[in-house]
C-alpha positions in Angstrom: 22.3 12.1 -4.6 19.2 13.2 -3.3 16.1 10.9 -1.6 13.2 11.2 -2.3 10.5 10.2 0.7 7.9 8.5 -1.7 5.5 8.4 1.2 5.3 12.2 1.3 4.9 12.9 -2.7 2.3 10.1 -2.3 0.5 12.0 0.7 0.7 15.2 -1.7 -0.8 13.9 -5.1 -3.8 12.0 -3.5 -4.6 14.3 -0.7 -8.2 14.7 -0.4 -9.3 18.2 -2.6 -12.1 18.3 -0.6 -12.9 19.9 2.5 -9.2 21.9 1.4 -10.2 25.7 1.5 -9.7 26.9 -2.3 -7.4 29.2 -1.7 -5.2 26.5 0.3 -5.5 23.7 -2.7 -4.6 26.6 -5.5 -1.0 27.0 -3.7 -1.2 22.8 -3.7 -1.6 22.2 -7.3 -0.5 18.9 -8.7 1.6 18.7 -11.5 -1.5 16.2 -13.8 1.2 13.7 -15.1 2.6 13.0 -11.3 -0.9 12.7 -10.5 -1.6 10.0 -13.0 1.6 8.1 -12.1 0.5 7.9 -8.8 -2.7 7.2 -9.0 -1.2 4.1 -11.9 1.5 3.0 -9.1 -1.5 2.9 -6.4 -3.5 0.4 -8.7 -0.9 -1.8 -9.1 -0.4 -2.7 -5.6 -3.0 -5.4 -3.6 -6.5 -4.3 -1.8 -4.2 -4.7 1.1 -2.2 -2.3 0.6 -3.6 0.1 -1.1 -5.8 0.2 2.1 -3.2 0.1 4.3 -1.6 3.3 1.9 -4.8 5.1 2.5 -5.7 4.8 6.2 -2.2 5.4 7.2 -0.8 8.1 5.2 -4.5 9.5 4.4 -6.3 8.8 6.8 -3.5 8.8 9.7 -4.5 6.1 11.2 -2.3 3.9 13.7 -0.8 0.3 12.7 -3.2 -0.5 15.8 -6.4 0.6 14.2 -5.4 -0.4 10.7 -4.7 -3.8 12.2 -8.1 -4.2 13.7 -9.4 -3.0 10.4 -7.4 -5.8 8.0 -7.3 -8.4 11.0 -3.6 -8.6 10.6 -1.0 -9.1 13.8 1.7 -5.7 13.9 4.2 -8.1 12.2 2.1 -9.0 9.3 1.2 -5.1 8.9 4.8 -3.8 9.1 6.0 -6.9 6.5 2.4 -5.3 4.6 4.2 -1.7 4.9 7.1 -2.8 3.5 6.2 -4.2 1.0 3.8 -1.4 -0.4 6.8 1.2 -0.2 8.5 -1.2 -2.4 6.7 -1.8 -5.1 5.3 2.0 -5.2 9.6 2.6 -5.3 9.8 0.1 -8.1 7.0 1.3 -10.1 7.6 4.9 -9.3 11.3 5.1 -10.2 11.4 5.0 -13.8 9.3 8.6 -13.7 11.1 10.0 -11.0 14.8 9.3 -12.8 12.9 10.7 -15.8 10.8 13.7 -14.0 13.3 15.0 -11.9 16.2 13.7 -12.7 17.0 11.9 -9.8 18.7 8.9 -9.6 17.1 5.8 -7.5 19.5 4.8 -5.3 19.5 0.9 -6.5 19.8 -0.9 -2.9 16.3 1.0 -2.0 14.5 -0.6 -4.6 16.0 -4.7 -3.8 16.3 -4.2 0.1 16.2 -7.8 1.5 13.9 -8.6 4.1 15.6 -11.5 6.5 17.9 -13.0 4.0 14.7 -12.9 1.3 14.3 -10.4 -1.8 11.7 -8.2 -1.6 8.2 -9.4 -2.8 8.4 -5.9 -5.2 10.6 -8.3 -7.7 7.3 -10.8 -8.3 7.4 -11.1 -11.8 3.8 -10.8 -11.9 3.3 -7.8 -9.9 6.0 -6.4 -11.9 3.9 -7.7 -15.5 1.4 -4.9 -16.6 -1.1 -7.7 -17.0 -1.6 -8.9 -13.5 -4.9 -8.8 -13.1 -5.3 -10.8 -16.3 -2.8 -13.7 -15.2 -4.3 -13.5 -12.0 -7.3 -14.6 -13.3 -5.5 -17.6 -15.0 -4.2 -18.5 -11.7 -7.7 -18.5 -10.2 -8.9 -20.5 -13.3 -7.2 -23.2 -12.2 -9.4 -26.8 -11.2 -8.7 -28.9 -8.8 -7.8 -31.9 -11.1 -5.7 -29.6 -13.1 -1.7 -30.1 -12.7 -0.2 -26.4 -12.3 1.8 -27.2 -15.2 -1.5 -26.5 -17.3 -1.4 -23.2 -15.8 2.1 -22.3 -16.3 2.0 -23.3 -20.4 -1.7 -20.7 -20.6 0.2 -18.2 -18.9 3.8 -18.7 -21.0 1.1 -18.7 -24.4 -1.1 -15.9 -23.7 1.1 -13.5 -21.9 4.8 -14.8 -23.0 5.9 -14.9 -19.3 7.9 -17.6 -18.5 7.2 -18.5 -14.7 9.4 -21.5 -13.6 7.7 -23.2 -10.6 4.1 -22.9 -9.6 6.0 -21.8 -6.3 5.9 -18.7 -7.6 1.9 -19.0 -9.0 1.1 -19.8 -4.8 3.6 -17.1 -3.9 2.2 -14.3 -5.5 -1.1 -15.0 -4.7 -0.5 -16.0 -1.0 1.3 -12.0 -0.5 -1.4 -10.6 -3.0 -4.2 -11.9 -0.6 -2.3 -11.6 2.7 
């Protein structure tokens, strides 16, 4: 079974085109549809780590200079790193088994992280309307019970979240 090192296919779709001599980016053409995927995968993850994506596969920046940047400690930023490689191996998958016909080795895509799944299994990050129950989630008052929140979201986007454990979960990682 072969690997495939996400990080570097990512690097090569969303490479900056400029400042690339023309003769240099012809040779480096993207395939449009792996380009699209990407670029979809990227937008699904947090402003966190899509940042973090950028400055240090982009950019090349060091987890000390993207640390100052995001004001997290080197544990928060590796747990950050982590967890963007995930979910861009989640959402990525399904294209690449179809693509290229390689299989996704299934324990790369659940890895547990000290006895914990990985935060790529959020069944909201996972929903395609995330932003939108996000925004239910924010809606919430201060008087309101979560339960409130939890029948809106089971109504308007038939997702059937459990505990609001999950709700302060999501957007504790989302934000962190």
């Amino acid at each position: 079974m072969r690997k495939v090192k996400y990080q570097n296919w990512v690097y090569e779709v969303l490479n900056e085109k400029e400042g690339c001599p023309a003769d240099v980016y012809a040779e480096r053409q993207v395939d449009p549809e792996i380009e699209l995927k990407v670029k979809q995968a990227l937008d699904k993850l947090s402003e966190q780590e899509r940042i973090f994506i950028e400055e240090f596969y982009f950019q090349g920046k060091s987890y000390k200079e993207i640390s100052s940047d995001l004001k997290l400690n080197s544990k928060q930023l590796e747990y950050l790193h982590r967890r963007a490689v995930f979910k861009l191996r989640n959402l990525l998958s399904d294209f690449v088994e179809k693509k290229f016909k390689i299989k996704v080795a299934e324990d790369s895509l659940d890895v547990k992280v000290k006895g914990r799944k990985s935060p790529s299994v959020c069944v909201i990050c996972q929903n395609p309307k995330q932003k939108e129950i996000e925004k239910v989630i924010n809606s919430k008052r201060e008087y309101q019970t979560w339960g409130v929140i939890l029948r809106k979201i089971k109504t308007k986007f038939d997702l059937k979240v459990r505990a609001p454990q999950i709700l302060i979960g999501h957007m504790k990682h989302k934000l962190n």
